[in-house]
N, C-alpha and C positions, 0 to 999 in steps of 0.2 A: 408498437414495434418500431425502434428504429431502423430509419432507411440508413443506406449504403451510400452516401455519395462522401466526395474527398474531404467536405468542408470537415475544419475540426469539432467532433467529437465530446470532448473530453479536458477540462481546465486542470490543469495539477499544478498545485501554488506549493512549494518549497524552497529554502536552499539548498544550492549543491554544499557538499563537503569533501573536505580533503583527511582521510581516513588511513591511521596507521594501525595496525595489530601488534600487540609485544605479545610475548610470552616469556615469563620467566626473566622479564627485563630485556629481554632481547628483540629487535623488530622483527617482525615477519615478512610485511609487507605493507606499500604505502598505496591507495588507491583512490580514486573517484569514488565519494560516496556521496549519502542524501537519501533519502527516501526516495526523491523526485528522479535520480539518476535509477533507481532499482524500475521504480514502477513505468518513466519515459521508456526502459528499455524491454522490457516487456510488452509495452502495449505497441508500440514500434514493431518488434519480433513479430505480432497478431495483426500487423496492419490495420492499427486503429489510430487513424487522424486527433493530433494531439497540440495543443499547447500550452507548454511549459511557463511561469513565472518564477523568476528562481534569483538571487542574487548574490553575487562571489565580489573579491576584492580584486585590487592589481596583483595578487598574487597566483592567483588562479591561472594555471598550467593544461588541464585539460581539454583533449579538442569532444564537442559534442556538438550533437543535431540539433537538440534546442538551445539556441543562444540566452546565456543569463543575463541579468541587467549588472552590468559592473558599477561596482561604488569606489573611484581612486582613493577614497579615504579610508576605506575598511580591511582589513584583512575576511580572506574564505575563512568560512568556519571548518573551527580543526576540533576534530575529536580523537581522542585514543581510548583503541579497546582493551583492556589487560585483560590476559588469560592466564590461567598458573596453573602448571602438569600436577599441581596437589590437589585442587578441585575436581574429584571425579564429575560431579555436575558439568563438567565444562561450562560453568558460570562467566559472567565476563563481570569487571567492572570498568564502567566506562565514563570519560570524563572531558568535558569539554573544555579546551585547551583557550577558544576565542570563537567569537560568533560574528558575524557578520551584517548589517541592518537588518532590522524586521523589513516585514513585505506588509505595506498596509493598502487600505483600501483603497486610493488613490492610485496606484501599482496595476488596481483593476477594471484602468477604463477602455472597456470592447461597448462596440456600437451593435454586436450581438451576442444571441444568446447560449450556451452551450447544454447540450441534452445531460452529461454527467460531470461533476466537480469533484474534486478530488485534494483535502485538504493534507496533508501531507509534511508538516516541517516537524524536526526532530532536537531544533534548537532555541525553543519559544519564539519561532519568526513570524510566525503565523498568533496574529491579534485579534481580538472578539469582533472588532469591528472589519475586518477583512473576513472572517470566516460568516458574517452577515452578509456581507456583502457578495459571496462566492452563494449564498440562498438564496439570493437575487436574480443572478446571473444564471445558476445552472437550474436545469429541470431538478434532477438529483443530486445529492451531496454526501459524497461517502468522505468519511473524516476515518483517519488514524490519531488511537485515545493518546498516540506518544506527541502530536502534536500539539495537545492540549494539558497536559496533567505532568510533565517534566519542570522539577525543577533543578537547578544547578548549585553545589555548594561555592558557598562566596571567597576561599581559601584554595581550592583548588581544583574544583569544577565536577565532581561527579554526580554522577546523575541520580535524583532519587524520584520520588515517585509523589502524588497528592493525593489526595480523593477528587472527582470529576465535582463535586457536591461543592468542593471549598473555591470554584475558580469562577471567574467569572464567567466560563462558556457554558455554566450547567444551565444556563438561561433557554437558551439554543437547542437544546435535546432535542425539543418535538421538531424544528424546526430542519433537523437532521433525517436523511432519509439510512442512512446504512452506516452504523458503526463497528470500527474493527477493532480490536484488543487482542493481545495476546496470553496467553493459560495465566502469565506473571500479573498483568499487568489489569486483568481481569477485576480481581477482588475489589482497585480502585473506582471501576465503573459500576457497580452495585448491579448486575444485567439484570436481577429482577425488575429492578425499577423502570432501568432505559427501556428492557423490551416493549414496555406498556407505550413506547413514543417511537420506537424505529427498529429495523430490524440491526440484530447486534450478532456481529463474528467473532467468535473466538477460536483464536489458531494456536494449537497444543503441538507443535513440532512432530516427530514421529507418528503420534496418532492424530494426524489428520485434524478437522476443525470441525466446532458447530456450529450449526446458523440457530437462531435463537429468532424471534417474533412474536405478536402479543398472542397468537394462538396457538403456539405449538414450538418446537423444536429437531432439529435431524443431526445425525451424528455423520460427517462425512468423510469417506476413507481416505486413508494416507497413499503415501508411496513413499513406497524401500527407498531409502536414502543412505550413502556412507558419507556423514557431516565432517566437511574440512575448515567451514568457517559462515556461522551461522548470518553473519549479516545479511542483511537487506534481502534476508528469506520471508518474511511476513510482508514488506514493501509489492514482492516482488509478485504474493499470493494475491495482494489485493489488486496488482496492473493483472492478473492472470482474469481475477474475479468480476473487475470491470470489463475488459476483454469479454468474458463471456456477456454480459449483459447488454454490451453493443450488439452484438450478435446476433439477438435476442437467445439466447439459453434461457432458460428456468434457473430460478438460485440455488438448486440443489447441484445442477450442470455445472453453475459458473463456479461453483463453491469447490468443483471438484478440478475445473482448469486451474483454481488457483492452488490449491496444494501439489497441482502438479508443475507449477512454474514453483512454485516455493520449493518443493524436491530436486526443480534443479542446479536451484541457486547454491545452497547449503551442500552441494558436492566442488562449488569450483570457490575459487579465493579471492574476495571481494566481487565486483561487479562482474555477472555472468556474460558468457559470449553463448551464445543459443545456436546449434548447430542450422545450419538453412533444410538441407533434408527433413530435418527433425518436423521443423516448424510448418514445412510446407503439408507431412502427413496431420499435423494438428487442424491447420487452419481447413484443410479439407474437410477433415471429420466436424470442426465445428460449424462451416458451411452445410453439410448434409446436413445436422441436426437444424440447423436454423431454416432450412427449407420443410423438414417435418413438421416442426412446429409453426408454421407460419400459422394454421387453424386454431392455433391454442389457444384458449381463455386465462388470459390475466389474472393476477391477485389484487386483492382489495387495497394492499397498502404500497401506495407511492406506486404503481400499474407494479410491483413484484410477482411475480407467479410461483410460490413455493410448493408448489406441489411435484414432488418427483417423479419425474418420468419413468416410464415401465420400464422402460431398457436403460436408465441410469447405471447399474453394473456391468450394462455391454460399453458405455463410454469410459468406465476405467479401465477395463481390458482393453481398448484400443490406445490409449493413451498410456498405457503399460507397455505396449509393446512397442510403439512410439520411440519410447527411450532407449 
């Protein structure tokens, strides 16, 4: 069980980004992004002691709680999402315009240790030899598969996809406690395989997510969502999902805070502002449940406990009305 005291928590290694949306050629809107700015703000909302590694250029505008490390020679890394009213999928295509230094191991020197890590970049900034280095440091290591498997076209930057198999982090799997992917981005993780080394999330938008493990699987409910801009919804499921497992929640519990931080991302336009009322009936209910379970036994892999609690449908009806 993790204890409750302020010290940080939680290591989340990314770049920030600086984030435009077109549609139809037209901008939408220009904002703070990063994976690291979705998941800081979420685990922030749940009062979970946190720090950030993250690095922007001299151009970087935005005020935040965790300070980046500035590089005067770089520009932030810029991405643009394109959206087109002809795509009923509301697909995006998205392309990185410039990136800004990798974060390497050296970026990662603490004289302690952190209970959850959190690898997190979205623009290959995160390197093999940092993301060893972050399995060093933390007890656990939840990685996002977009950190690893993105590649960029050399012409004009969009984003495509690899197999986990062809990079050099497929080394690393066992060494991974918790991997996230999303329905798309799934196929390139092969999760039969990974399940057999860590437990593996996948997050299907509307219908909710599965947690996947070497023995078993659970399908976990969604929430009603009216989507205005899907970014930094799956970032923002896995600071929802870490959030519960400070807590100590079961993975079935945590798996179900994080669709519900992900529900409420994908209603507001780019980085969410999280109501304080809202947050304050969460963090209650997830306190009450963290005092029930104090008695609980553990699961075998990495101390995970998957086993769902009997009243796991009474935590989304509270968490439904919540909203």
């Amino acid at each position: 069980m993790v204890t409750q005291s302020q010290d940080p928590k939680c290591l989340v290694v990314g770049n920030y980004c600086h984030d435009v949306l077109i549609k139809d050629d037209a901008v939408l809107a220009e904002s703070l992004g990063g994976a690291v700015s979705f998941v800081s703000a979420t685990l922030d909302g749940l009062s979970v002691p946190s720090h950030c590694v993250a690095k922007v250029g001299s151009d970087f505008a935005y005020p935040v709680d965790h300070q980046p490390l500035l590089i005067p020679s770089s520009k932030t890394t810029l991405f643009r999402a394109h959206f087109s009213s002809k795509i009923s999928r509301q697909d995006r295509v998205l392309k990185r315009v410039h990136a800004c230094d990798s974060i390497s191991s050296s970026d990662l020197s603490f004289n302690s240790k952190f209970d959850f890590g959190l690898a997190v970049g979205v623009a290959g900034e995160i390197l093999p030899e940092t993301l060893e280095k972050m399995i060093d440091l933390c007890g656990l290591v939840l990685v996002d598969i977009q950190a690893l498997i993105r590649e960029f076209d050399a012409v004009d930057g969009t984003v495509r996809l690899v197999e986990l198999k062809q990079t050099d982090f497929f080394r690393l799997l066992p060494k991974i406690g918790v991997l996230k992917a999303s329905a798309e981005e799934a196929p390139y993780v092969d999760v039969e395989e990974a399940r057999k080394w860590c437990c593996v999330l996948v997050t299907n938008g509307k219908d909710g997510c599965t947690v996947y493990w070497k023995d078993g699987d659970l399908q976990i409910a969604p929430f009603p969502a009216i989507q205005v801009d899907p970014t930094g919804a799956g970032d923002s499921f896995l600071g929802g999902f870490v959030a519960g497992l400070v807590h100590g929640l079961a993975v079935p519990d945590a798996a179900l805070l994080g669709n519900y931080f992900g529900s409420l991302t994908v209603a507001q336009m780019g980085l969410p502002e999280f109501d304080s009322r809202l947050l304050e009936q969460v963090k209650d209910e997830v306190e009450r449940r963290r005092l029930q379970c104090l008695g609980c036994h553990m699961g075998q892999d990495d101390g995970l406990n998957f086993v769902k609690p009997l009243d796991h449908e009474e935590f989304h009806t509270v968490l439904s009305k919540a909203k």
